[in-house]
Backbone bond lengths (Angstrom), bond angles and torsions (degrees), N, CA, C in turn:
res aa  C-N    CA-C-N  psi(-1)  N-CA   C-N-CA  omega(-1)  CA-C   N-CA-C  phi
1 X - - - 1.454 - - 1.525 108.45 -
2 X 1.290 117.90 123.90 1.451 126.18 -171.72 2.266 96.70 -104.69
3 X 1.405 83.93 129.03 1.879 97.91 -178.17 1.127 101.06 -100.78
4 X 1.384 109.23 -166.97 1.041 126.41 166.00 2.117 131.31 -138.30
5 X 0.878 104.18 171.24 1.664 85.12 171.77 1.917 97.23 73.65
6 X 1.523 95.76 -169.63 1.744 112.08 169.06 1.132 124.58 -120.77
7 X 1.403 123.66 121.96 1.323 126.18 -137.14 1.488 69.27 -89.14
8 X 1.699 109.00 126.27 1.656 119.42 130.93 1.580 90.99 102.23
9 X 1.668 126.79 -10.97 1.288 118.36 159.37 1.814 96.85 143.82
10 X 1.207 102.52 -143.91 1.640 104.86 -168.04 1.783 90.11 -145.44
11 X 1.623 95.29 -179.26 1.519 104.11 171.01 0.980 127.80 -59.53
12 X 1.714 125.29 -20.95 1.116 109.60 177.45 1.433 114.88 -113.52
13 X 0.978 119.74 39.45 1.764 145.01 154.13 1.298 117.18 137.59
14 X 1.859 109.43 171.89 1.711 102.05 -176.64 1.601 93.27 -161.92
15 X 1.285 103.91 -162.82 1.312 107.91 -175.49 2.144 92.64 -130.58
16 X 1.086 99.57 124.10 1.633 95.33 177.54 1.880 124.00 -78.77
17 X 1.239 83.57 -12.94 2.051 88.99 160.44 1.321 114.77 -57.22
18 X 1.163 107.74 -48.43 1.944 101.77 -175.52 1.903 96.83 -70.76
19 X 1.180 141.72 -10.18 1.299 137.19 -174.03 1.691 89.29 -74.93
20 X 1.389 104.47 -41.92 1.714 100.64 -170.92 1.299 132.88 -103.55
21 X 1.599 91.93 16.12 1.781 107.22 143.34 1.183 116.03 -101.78
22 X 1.349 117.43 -8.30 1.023 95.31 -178.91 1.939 115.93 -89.77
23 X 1.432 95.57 -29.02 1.841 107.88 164.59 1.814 110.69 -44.07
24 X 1.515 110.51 -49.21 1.166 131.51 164.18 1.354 132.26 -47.40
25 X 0.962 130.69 -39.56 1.389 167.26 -140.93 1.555 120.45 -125.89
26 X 1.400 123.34 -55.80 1.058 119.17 174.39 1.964 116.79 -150.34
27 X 2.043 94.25 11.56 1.093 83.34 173.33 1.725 119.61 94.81
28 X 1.683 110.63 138.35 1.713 112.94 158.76 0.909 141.95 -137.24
29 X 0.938 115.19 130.70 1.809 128.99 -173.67 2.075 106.92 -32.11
30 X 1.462 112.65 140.47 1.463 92.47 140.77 1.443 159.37 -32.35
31 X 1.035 145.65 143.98 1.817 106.09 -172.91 1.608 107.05 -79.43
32 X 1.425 114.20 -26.50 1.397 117.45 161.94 1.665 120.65 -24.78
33 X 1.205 105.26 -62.83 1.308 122.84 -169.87 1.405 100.52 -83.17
34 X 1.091 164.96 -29.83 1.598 171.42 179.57 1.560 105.81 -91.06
35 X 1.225 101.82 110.29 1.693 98.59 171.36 1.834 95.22 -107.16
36 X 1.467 73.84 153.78 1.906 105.75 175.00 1.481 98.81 -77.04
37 X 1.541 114.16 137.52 1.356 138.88 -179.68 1.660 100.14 -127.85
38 X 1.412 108.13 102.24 1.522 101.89 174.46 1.725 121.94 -74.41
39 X 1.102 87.02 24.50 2.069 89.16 -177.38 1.060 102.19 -125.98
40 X 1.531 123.46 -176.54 1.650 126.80 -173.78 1.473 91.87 -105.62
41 X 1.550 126.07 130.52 1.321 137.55 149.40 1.270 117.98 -28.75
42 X 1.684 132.20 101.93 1.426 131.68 164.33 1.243 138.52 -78.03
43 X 1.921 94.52 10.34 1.630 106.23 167.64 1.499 126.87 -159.50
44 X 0.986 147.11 -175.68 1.435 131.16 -177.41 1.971 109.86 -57.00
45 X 1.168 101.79 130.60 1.926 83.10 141.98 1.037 140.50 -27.28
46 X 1.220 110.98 128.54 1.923 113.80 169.28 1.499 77.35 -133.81
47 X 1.841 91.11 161.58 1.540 121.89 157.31 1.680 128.51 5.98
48 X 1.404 91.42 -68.06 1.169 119.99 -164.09 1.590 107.75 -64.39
49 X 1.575 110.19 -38.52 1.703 120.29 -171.24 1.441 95.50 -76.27
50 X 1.371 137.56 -25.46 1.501 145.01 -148.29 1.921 83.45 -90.11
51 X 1.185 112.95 -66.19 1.803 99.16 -157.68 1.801 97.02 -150.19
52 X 0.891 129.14 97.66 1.700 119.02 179.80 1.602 97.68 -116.47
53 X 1.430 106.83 178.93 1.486 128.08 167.32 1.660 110.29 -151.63
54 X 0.937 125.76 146.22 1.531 147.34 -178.77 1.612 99.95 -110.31
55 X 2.159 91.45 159.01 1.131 92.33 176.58 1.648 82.44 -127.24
56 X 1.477 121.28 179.08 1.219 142.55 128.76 1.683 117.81 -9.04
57 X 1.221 102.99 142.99 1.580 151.17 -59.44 1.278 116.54 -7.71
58 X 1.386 124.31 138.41 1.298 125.15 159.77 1.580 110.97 -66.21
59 X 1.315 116.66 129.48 1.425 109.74 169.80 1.135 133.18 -38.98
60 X 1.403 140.11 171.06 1.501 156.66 -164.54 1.428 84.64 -98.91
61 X 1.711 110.85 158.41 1.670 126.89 -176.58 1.789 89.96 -67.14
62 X 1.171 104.13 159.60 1.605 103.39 177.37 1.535 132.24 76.02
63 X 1.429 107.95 -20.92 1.770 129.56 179.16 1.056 104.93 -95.12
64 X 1.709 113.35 157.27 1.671 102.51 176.70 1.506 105.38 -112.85
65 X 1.407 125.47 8.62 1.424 144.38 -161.12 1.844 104.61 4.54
66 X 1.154 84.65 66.86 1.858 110.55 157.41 1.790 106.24 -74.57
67 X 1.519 116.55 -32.24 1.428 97.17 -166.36 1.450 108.74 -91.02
68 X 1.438 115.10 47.02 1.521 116.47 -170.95 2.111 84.41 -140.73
69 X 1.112 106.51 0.98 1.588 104.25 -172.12 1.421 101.05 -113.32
70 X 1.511 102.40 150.48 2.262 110.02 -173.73 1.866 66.57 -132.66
71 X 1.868 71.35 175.39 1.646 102.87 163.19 1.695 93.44 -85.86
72 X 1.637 91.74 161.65 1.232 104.87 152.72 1.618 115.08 -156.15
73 X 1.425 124.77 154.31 1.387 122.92 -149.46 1.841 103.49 -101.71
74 X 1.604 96.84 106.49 1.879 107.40 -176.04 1.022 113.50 -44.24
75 X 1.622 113.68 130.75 1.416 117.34 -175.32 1.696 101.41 -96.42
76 X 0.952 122.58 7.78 2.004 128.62 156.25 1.256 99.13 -141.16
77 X 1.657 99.48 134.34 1.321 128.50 141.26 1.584 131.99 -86.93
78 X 1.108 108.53 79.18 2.127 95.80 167.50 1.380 125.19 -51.63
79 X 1.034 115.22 109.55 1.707 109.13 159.45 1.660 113.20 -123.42
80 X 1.116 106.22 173.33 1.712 120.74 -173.19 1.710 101.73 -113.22
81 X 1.327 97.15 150.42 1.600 108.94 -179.93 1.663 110.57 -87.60
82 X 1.724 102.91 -8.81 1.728 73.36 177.32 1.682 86.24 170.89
83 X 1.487 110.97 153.65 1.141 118.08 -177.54 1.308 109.34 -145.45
84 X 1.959 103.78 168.74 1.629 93.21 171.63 1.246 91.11 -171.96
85 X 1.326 119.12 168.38 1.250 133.40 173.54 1.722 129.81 -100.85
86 X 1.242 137.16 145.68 1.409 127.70 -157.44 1.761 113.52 -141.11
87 X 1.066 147.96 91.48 1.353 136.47 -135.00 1.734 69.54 -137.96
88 X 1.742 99.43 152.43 1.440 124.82 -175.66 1.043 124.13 69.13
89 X 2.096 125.44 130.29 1.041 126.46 -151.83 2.260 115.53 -56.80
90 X 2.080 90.32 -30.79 1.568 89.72 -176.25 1.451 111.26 -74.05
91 X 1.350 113.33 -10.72 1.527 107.92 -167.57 1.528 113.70 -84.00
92 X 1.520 85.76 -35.78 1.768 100.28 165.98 1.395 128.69 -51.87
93 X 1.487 121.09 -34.51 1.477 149.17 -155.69 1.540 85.28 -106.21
94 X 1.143 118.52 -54.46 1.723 113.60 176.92 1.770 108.23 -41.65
95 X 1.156 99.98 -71.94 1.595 118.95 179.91 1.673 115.36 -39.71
96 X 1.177 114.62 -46.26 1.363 112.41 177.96 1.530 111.85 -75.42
């Protein structure tokens, strides 16, 4: 399933409930298979943002050698059975 937007917020803040609908919801990649993007996404997901692998050459200092990387389709999905949200110090202390 290809989204859109940033699941759970951007770099310069978010809310981590939508991270656990989205585990919920549609599921997560290995971290193997998911690479870290230190910038904020300027467009929906495709394929490729969901699970890729690269080959050889490693890029030059300064390159991000993306044009050596495909999608490829995750052989595990993680998801969670259930989530929720908890606001106030007793409710918090309840919960644990």
């Amino acid at each position: 399933m290809l989204v859109s937007g940033n699941i759970g917020g951007t770099c310069n803040g978010g809310n981590p409930t939508q991270v656990y609908k989205y585990a919920h919801d549609v599921g997560l990649v290995h971290s193997s298979c998911e690479q870290y993007v230190a910038h904020n996404l300027e467009s929906a997901f495709s394929a490729i943002d969901i699970c890729k692998d690269c080959v050889p050459p490693a890029p030059a200092a300064g390159e991000d050698g993306q044009e050596n990387c495909f999608a490829v389709t995750p052989n595990q999905m993680y998801y969670i059975d259930n989530y929720y949200s908890v606001r106030g110090e007793a409710n918090m202390k309840a919960a644990l």
